[in-house]
MARZA-773007 format. One line per 4 residues: number of its first residue (from 0); their letters; for each residue x, y, z of C-alpha. Coordinates in Angstrom, 3 decimals. Example, Ala and Ser with C-alpha at 12.3 -4.5 7.8 and 13.67 -1.06 7.14 Angstrom:
0 = as = 12.300:-4.500:7.800; 13.670:-1.060:7.140;
END
This chain:
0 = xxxx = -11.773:16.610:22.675; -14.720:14.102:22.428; -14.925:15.042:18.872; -11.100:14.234:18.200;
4 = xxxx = -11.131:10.641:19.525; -14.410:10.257:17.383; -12.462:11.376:14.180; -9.617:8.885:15.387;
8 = xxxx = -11.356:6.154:15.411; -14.065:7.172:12.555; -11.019:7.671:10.534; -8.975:4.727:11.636;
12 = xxxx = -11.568:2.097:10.678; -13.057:3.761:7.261; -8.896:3.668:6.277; -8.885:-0.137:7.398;
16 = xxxx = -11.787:-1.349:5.992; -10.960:0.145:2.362; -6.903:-1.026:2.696; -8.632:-4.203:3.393;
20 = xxxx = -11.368:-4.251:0.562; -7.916:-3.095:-1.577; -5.236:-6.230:-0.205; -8.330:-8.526:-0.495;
24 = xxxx = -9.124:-7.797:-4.198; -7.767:-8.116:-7.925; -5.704:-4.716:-6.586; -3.638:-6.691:-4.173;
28 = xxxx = -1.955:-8.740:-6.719; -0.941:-4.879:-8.730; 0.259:-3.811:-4.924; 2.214:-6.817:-4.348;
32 = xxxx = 4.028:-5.961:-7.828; 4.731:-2.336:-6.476; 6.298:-3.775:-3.354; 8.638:-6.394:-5.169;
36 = xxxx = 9.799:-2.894:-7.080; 10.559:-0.886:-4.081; 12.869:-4.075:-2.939; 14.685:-3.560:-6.251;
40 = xxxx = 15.148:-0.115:-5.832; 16.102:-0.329:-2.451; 18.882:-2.894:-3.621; 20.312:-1.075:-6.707;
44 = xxxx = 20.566:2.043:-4.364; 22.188:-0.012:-1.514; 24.650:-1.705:-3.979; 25.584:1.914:-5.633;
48 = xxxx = 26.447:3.128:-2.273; 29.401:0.621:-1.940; 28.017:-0.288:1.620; 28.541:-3.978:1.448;
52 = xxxx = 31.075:-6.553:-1.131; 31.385:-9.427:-1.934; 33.372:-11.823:-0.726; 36.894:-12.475:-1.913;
56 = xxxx = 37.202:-15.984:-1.201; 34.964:-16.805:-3.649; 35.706:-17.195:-7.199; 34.011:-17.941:-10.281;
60 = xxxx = 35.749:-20.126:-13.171; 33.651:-18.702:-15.821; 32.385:-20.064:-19.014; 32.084:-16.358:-20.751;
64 = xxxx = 31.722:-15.782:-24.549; 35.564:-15.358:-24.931; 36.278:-19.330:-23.104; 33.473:-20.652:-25.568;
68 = xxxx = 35.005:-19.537:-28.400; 38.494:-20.846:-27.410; 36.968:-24.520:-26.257; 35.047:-24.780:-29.660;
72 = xxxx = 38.224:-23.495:-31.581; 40.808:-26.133:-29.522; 38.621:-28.746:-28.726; 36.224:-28.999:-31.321;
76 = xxxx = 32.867:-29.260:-29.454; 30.789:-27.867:-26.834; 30.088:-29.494:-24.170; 33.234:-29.783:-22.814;
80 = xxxx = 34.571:-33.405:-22.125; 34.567:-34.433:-18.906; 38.083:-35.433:-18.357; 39.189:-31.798:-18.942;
84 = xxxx = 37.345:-30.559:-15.860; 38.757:-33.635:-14.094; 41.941:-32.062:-15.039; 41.200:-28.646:-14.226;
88 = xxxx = 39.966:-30.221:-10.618; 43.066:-32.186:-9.856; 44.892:-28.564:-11.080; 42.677:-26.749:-8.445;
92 = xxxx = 43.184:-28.934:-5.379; 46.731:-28.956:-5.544; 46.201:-25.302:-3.998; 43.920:-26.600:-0.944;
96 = xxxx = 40.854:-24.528:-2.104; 37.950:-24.198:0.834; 35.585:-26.170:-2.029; 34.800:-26.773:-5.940;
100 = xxxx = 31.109:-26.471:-7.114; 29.723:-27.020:-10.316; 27.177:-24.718:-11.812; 26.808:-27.458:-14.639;
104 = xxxx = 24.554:-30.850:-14.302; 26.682:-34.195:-15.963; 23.567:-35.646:-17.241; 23.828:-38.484:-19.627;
108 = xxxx = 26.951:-40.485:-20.482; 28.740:-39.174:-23.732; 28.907:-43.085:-24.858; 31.943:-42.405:-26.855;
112 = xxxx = 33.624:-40.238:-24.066; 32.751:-43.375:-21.356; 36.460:-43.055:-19.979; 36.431:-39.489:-19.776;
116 = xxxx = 33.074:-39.709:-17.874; 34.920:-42.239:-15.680; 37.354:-39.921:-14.580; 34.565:-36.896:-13.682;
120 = xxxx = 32.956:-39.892:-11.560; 36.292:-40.867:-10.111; 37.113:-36.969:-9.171; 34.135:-37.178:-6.594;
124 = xxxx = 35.760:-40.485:-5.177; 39.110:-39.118:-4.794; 38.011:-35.422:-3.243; 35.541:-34.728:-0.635;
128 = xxxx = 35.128:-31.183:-0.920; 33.659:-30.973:-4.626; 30.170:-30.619:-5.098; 27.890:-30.796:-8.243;
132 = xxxx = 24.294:-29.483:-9.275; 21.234:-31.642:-10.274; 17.578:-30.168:-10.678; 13.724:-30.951:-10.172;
136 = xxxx = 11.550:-30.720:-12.903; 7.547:-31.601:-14.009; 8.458:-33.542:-16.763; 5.503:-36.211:-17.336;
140 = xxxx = 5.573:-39.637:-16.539; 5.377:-40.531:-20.150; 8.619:-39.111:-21.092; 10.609:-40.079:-18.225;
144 = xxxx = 9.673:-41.931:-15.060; 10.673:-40.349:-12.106; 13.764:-41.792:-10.559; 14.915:-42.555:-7.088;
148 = xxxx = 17.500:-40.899:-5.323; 19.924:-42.264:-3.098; 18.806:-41.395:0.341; 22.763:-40.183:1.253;
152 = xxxx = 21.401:-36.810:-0.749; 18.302:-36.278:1.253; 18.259:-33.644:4.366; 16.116:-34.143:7.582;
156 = xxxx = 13.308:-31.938:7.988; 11.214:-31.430:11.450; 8.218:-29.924:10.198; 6.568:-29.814:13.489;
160 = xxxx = 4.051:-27.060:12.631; 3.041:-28.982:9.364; 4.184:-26.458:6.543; 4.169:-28.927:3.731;
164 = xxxx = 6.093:-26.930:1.455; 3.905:-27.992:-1.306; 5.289:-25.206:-3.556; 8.498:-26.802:-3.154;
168 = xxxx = 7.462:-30.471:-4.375; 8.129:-31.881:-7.811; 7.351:-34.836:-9.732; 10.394:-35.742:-11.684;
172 = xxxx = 13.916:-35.420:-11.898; 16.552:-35.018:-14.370; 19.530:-37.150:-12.390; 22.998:-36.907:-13.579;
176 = xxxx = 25.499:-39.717:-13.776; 25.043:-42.778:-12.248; 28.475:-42.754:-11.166; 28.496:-39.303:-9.887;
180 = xxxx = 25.310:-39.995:-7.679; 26.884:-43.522:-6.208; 30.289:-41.692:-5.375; 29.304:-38.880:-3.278;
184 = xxxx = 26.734:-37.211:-1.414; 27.901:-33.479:-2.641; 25.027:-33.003:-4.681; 22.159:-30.078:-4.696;
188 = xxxx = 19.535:-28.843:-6.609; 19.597:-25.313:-8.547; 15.986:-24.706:-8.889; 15.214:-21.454:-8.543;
192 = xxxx = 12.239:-19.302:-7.186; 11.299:-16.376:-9.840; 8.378:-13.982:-8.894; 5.394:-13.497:-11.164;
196 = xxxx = 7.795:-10.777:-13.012; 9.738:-12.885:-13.650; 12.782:-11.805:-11.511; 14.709:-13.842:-9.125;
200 = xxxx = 14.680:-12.135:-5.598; 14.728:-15.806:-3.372; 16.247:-18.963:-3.606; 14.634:-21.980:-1.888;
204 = xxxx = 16.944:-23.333:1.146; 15.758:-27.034:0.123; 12.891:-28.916:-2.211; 11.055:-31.409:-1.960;
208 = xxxx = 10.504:-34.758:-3.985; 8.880:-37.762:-3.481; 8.015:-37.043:0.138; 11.716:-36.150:1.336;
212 = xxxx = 13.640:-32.795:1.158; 16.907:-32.538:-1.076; 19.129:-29.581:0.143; 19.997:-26.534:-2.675;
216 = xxxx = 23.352:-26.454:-3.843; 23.997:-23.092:-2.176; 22.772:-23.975:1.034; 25.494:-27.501:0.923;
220 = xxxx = 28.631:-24.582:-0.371; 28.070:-21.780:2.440; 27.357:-24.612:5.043; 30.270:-26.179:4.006;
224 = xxxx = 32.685:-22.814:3.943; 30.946:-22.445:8.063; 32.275:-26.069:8.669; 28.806:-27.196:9.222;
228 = xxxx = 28.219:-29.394:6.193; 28.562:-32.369:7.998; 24.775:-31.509:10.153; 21.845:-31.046:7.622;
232 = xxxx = 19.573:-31.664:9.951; 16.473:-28.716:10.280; 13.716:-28.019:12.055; 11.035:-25.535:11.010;
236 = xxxx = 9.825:-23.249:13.832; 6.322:-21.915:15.012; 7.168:-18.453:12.945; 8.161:-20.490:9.491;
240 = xxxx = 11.830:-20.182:10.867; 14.123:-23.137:9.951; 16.548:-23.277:12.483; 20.106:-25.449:11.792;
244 = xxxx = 19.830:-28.348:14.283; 22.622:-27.788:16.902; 23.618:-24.578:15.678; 22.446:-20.570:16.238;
248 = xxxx = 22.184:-20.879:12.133; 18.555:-19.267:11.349; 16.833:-19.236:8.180; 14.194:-16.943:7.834;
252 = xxxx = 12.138:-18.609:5.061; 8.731:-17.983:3.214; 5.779:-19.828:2.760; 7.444:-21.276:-0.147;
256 = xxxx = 10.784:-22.091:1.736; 12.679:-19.681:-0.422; 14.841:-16.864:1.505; 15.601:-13.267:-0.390;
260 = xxxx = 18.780:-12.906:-1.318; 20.862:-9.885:-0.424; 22.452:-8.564:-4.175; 26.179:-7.300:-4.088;
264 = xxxx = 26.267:-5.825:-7.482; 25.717:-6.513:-11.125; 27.074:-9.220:-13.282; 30.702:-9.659:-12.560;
268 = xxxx = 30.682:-8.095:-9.092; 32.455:-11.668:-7.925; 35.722:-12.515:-9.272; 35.790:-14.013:-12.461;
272 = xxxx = 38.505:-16.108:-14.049; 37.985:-17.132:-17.701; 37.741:-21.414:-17.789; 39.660:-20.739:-21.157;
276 = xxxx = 43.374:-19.232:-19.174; 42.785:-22.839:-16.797; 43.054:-24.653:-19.989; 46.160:-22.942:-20.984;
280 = xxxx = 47.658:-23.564:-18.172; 46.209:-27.509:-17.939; 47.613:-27.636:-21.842; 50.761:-25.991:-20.986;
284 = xxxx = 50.427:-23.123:-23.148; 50.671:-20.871:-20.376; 52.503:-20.747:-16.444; 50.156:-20.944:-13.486;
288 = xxxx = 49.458:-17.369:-11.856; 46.344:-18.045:-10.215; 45.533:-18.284:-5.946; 42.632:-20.527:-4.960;
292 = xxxx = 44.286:-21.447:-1.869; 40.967:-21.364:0.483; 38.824:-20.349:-1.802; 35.129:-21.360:-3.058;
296 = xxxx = 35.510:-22.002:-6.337; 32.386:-21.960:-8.888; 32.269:-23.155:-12.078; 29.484:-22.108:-14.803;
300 = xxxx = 28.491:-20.380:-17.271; 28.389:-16.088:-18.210; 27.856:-16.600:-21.543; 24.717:-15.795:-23.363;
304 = xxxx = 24.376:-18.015:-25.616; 24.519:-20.884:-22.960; 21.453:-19.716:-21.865; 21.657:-19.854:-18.112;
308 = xxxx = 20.659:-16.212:-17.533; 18.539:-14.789:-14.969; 16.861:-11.170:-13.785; 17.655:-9.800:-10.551;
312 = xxxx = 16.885:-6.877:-8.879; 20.424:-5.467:-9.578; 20.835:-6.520:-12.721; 18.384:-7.980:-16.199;
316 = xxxx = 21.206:-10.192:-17.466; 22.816:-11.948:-14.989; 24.681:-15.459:-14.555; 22.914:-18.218:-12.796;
320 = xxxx = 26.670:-19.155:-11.215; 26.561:-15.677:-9.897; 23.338:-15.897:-8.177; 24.655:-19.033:-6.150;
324 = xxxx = 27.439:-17.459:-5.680; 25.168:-14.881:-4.196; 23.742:-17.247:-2.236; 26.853:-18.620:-0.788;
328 = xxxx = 28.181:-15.198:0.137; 24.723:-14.929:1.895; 24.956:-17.477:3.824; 29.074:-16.875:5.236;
332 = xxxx = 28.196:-13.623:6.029; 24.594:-14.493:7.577; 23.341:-11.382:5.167; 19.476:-12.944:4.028;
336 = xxxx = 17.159:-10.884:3.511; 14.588:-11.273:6.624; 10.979:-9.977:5.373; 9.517:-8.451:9.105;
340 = xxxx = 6.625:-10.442:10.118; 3.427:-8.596:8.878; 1.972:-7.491:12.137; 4.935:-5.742:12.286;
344 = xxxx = 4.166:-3.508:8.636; 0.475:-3.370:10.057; 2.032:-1.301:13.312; 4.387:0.667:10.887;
348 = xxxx = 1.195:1.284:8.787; -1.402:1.870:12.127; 0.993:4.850:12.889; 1.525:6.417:9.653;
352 = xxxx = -2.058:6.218:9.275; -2.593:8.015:13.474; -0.326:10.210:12.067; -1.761:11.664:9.373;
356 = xxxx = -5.073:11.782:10.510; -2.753:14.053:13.483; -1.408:16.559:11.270; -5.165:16.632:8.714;
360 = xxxx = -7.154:17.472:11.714; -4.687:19.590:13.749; -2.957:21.526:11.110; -4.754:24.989:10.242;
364 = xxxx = -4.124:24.466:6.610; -4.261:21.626:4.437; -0.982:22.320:2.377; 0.517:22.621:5.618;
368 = xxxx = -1.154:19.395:6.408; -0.022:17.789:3.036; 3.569:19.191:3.408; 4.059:17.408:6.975;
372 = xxxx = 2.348:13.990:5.842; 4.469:13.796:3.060; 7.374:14.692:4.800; 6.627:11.920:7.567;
376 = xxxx = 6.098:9.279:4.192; 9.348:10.146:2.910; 11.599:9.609:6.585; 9.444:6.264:6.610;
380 = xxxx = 11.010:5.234:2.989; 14.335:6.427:4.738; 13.587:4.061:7.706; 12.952:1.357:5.323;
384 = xxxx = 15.992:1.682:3.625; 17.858:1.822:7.000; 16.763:-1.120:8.350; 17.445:-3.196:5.273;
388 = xxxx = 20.937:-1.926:4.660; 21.953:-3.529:7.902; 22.769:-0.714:10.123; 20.429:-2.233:13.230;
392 = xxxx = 22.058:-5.395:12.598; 20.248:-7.259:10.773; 19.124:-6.892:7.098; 15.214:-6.669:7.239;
396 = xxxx = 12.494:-5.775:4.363; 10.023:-3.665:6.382; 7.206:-3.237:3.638; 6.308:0.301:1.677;
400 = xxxx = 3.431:-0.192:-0.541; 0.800:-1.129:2.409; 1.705:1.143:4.931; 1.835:4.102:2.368;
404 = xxxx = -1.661:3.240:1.077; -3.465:3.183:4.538; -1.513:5.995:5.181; -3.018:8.058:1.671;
408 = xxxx = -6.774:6.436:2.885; -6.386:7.563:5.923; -5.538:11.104:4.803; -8.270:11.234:1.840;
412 = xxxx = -11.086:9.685:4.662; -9.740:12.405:6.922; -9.366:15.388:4.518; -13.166:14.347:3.152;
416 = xxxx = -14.653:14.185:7.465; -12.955:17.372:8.522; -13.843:19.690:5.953; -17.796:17.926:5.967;
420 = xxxx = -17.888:18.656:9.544; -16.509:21.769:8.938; -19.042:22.662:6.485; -21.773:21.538:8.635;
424 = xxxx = -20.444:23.362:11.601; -20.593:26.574:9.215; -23.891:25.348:7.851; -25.439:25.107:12.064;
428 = xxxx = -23.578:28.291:13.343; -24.412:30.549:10.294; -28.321:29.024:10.777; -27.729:30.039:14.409;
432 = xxxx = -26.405:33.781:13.725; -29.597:34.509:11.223; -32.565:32.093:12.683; -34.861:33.963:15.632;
436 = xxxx = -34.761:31.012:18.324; -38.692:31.331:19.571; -39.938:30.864:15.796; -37.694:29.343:13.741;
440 = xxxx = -38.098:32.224:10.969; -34.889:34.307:10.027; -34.155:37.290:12.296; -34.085:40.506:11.502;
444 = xxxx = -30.423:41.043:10.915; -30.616:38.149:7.786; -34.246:40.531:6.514; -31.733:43.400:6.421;
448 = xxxx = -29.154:41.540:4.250; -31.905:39.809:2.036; -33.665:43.329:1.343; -30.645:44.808:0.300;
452 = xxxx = -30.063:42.061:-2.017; -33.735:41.646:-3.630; -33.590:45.661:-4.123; -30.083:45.311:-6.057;
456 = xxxx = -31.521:42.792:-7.804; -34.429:44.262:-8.836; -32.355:47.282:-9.722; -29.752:45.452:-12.146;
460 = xxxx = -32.934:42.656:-13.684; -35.280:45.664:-13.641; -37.038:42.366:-11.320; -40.546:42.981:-9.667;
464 = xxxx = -40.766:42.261:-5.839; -42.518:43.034:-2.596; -42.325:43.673:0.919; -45.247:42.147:3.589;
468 = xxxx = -45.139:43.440:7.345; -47.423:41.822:9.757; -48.284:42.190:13.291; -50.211:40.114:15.294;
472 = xxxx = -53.349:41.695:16.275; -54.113:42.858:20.507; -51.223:40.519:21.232; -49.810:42.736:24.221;
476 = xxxx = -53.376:41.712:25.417; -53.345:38.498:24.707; -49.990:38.252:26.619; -51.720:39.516:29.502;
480 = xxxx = -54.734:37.476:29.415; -52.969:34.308:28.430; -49.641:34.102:29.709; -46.562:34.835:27.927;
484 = xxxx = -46.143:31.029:26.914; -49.219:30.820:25.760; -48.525:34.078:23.727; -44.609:32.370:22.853;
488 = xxxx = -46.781:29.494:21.297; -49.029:31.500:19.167; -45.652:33.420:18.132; -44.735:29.827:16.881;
492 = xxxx = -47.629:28.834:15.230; -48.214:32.014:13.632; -44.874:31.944:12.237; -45.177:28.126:11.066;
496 = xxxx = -48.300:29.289:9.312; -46.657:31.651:6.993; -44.010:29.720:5.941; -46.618:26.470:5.001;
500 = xxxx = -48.619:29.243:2.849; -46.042:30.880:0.727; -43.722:29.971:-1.767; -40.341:28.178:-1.218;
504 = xxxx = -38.323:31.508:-2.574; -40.274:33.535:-0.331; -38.364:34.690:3.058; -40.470:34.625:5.804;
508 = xxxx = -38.720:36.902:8.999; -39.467:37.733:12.289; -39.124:41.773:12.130; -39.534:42.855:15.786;
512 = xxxx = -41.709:41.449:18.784; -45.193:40.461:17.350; -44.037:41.708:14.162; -43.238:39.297:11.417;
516 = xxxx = -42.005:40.254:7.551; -42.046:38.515:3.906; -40.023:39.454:0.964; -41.462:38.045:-1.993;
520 = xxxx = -39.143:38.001:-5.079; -40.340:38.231:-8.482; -43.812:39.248:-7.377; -45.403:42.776:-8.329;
524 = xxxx = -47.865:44.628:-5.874; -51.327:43.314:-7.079; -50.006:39.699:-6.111; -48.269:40.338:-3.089;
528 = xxxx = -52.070:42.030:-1.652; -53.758:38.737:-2.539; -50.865:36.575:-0.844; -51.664:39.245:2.174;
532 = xxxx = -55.232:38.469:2.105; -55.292:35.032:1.556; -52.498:34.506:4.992; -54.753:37.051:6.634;
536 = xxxx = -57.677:34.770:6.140; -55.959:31.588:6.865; -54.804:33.207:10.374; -58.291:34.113:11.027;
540 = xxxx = -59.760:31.393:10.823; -57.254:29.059:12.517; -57.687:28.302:16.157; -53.876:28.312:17.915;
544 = xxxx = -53.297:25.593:20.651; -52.429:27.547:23.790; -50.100:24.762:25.029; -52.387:24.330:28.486;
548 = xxxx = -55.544:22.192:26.909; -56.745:25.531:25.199; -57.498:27.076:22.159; -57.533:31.027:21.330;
552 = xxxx = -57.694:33.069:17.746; -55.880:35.745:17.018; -56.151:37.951:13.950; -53.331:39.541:11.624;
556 = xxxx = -53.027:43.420:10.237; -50.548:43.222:6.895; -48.915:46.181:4.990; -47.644:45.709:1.580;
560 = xxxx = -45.236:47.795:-0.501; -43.526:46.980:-4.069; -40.293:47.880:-4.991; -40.877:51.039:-7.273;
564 = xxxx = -41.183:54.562:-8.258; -44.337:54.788:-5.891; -43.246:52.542:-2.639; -39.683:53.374:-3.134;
568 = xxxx = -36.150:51.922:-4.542; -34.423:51.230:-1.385; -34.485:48.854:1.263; -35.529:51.732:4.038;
572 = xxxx = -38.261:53.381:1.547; -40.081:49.990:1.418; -39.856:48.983:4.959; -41.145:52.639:5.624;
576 = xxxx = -44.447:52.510:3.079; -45.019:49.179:4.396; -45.058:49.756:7.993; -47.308:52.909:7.007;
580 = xxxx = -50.026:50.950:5.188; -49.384:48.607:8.290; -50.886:51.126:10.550; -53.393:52.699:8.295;
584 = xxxx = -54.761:48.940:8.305; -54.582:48.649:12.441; -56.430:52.014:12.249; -59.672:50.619:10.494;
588 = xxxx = -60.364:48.168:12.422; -57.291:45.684:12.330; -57.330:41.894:10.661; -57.153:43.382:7.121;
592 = xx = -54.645:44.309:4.532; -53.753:47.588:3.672;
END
């Protein structure tokens, strides 16, 4: 059990401190990339399954390819004049729609059109619910100093916890009509927040310019549909919430300020009505059949060649007027994105990691092991899906990318300490089941194995090798003079001296009792005697440290036999002439090699 919680926790921090090393480096940025993918996916797959639409009461007046063709073929120029969408306005309202945005920016007075641009300004006089888009730029000083803005168009902030939203300042501004900006106060901003691949998943709730905060035009529209245009006052929480002063109205913004948008479908998901059948009808070429009774209506452009086109997760070409309506829809039905706070994905990615290390170490195979952890990833990606389609209710982005990876390190750093420890655990219990405990040399059961072996081998190589027995000389006497730990400690020493005097290939074994055994590979008879000799020397002349502040000697007999026609060509023919010599050489007289 001990050994578990140490592979936990071993585990658990090798798994962190390489997800680390990996969110911390160059890698993070090719993670992050991954991640903004998955929310694609995960939005193309919840739009195909028809689980959410858009929202009728909002309509786009669209500038398509077909409109542009008609306006350059019956009025003779592009842009439109102004007094046309006057006309088209005064058209609308008679209906009572909820509100009229423009997707278009009236910059710069057409100087021979100065009456028609007086009767665009006059239109945001006469009507209260018609709004109109500006935008923050860069632009240098050089080319165009930056203007000031009436203060009706600015938004209060409480930034009590100090997020500047410096990625929302900018240094210029391209303002639109002078009229326009002096008649009303129904004016936002359409900048827009693209990723670093270049596709539009947020929109900022507000931006910032020369120290104050100017609301976006999507934010003015919904708040405006939930009758609470008339309070633009925010405050911006401890979490980076901005919370809607007076209202339960949350916005769960970014760093940045921006808030993901939740897609409804590709271009022309919303309800489009060609600009070109309004002028008919304003022109008198055609009757009116056309509701906008309470509706939010949008004008701007679809066309290509008008250039306001932007990628989206749902979609690669897709209307800018469609993203805000997007936006709007977002807002009415209180459907933003909300990213989970990231201690959140580092619980999500703490227990896929526990996990996995669960099923590596208790699993008895490792397909079986791969099979489950893969199983648990893919009911995680489920999960994920789950809890952004709404069905907990809310719409949430609860990461992949970084829970998955800790997850894979986890499994790798597990897979690689398991099967170590395994081998090491093979490595100790096989040393245990063929290493004699008292002298460290291999027991007799591993001689048996290795002899069979060296004779196959020397039968298939036609190899040389030999065969030394030793015994210890008197040592039943020496026991009983001594002391059997005094006779355990020779054992020990005796056996330590072998192995220090032969080769590294050579296995030295403890046969039996006193007696010991060497099987020297690759070495023919005439060798192996002076190897015998030379230990028998060494032994002889070495005193032995009797382990109670003594010293003794003992002496060695060896017999030696070759693998052969004369010794013999199996395993129990060379123990036998070996153990014979052994005795012929206890019979003369003992420390000698026969």
């Amino acid at each position: 059990m001990l050994r578990r919680i140490l592979y936990f926790i071993w585990v658990t921090i090798i798994s962190f401190l390489i997800a680390y090393g990996v969110k911390s480096g160059n890698f993070a940025a090719f993670l992050d990339s991954i991640e903004n993918r998955t929310f694609d996916i995960k939005q193309r797959v919840l739009v195909k399954s028809g689980l959410r639409n858009p929202n009728k009461d909002i309509v786009i007046v669209a500038i398509d390819d077909a409109s542009y063709e008609y306006i350059l073929d019956n009025y003779g120029e592009w842009p439109l004049r102004r007094d046309i969408y006057a006309k088209i306005v005064d058209y609308i309202e008679q209906q009572h729609p909820k509100s009229i945005a423009f997707d278009l920016m009236f910059v710069k007075s057409i100087k021979s059109e100065k009456s028609a641009d007086n009767k665009l300004s006059a239109l945001f006089k006469k009507y209260d619910n018609v709004y109109t888009a500006m935008n923050l730029d860069d632009q240098p000083i050089d080319l165009r100093f930056p203007p000031v803005l009436p203060e009706n168009l600015q938004i209060s902030v409480n930034d009590t916890y100090n997020q500047t939203y410096d990625y929302l300042e900018y240094s210029n501004c391209r303002t639109i009509l002078e009229d326009i900006l002096d008649s009303t106060s129904n004016i936002g901003m359409v900048n827009v927040s693209r990723a670093d691949d270049g596709v539009l998943r947020k929109m900022p709730l507000f931006l910032k310019y020369k120290y104050s905060f100017y609301p976006q035009l999507g934010l003015l529209v919904g708040l405006d549909y939930l009758g609470l245009r008339n309070n633009m006052r925010f405050t911006v929480l401890k979490d980076g919430r901005i919370k809607l002063d007076k209202t339960n109205k949350m916005f769960h913004a970014q760093y940045d300020g921006g808030v993901y948008l939740n897609w409804y479908g590709p271009a022309g998901t919303f309800k489009n009505i060609p600009i070109y059948k309004l002028l008919k009808v304003i022109d008198g070429k055609e009757q009116a059949d056309i509701d906008f009774k309470g509706k939010v209506v949008y004008f701007g452009a679809t066309a290509a060649s008008l250039f306001d086109i932007k990628t989206v997760p749902v979609d690669k070409v897709y209307p800018g007027v469609e993203v805000q309506a997007t936006y709007v829809n977002n807002i009415i039905d209180d459907s933003l994105i909300q990213p989970v706070p990231e201690y959140v994905n580092l619980i999500f990615a703490i227990l896929l990691a526990i996990i996995t290390i669960f099923f590596v170490i208790r699993m008895p195979s490792i397909f079986v092991a791969i099979g489950s952890s893969l199983t648990m990833y893919t009911l995680y990606i489920i999960f994920t899906y789950g809890m952004m389609s709404g069905m907990w209710g809310g719409y949430y982005w609860v990461k992949i990318v970084y829970p998955l990876t800790l997850a894979f390190f986890a499994f790798i750093a597990t897979v690689v300490i398991k099967y170590l420890t395994i081998s090491k655990d093979f490595d100790r219990q096989y040393q245990l089941a063929t290493t004699d405990g008292l002298t460290e040399l291999y027991n007799h059961r591993y001689f048996q194995e290795q002899m069979q072996m060296a004779v196959e081998n020397a039968r298939r190589y036609n190899a040389d090798f030999s065969l030394i027995i030793i015994d210890i000389d008197f040592f039943k006497n020496f026991n009983d003079n001594y002391g059997h730990q005094a006779g355990d400690a020779v054992l020990r020493q005796v056996a330590s001296t072998l192995k220090a005097n032969v080769r590294i290939t050579d296995i030295v074994c403890r046969y039996g009792g006193e007696e010991m055994s060497i099987i020297l590979p690759n070495t023919p008879y005439d060798i192996a005697v002076s190897i015998a000799n030379k230990l028998c020397r060494i032994v002889a002349e070495m005193p032995f440290d009797l382990n109670n502040g003594k010293e003794g000697r003992v002496t060695i007999s060896l017999g030696v036999s070759a693998f052969g026609e004369q010794d013999g060509k199996t395993p129990e023919e060379l123990v036998s002439a070996a153990d014979a010599r052994l005795y012929n050489a206890k019979n003369n007289g003992r420390n000698r090699v026969n």
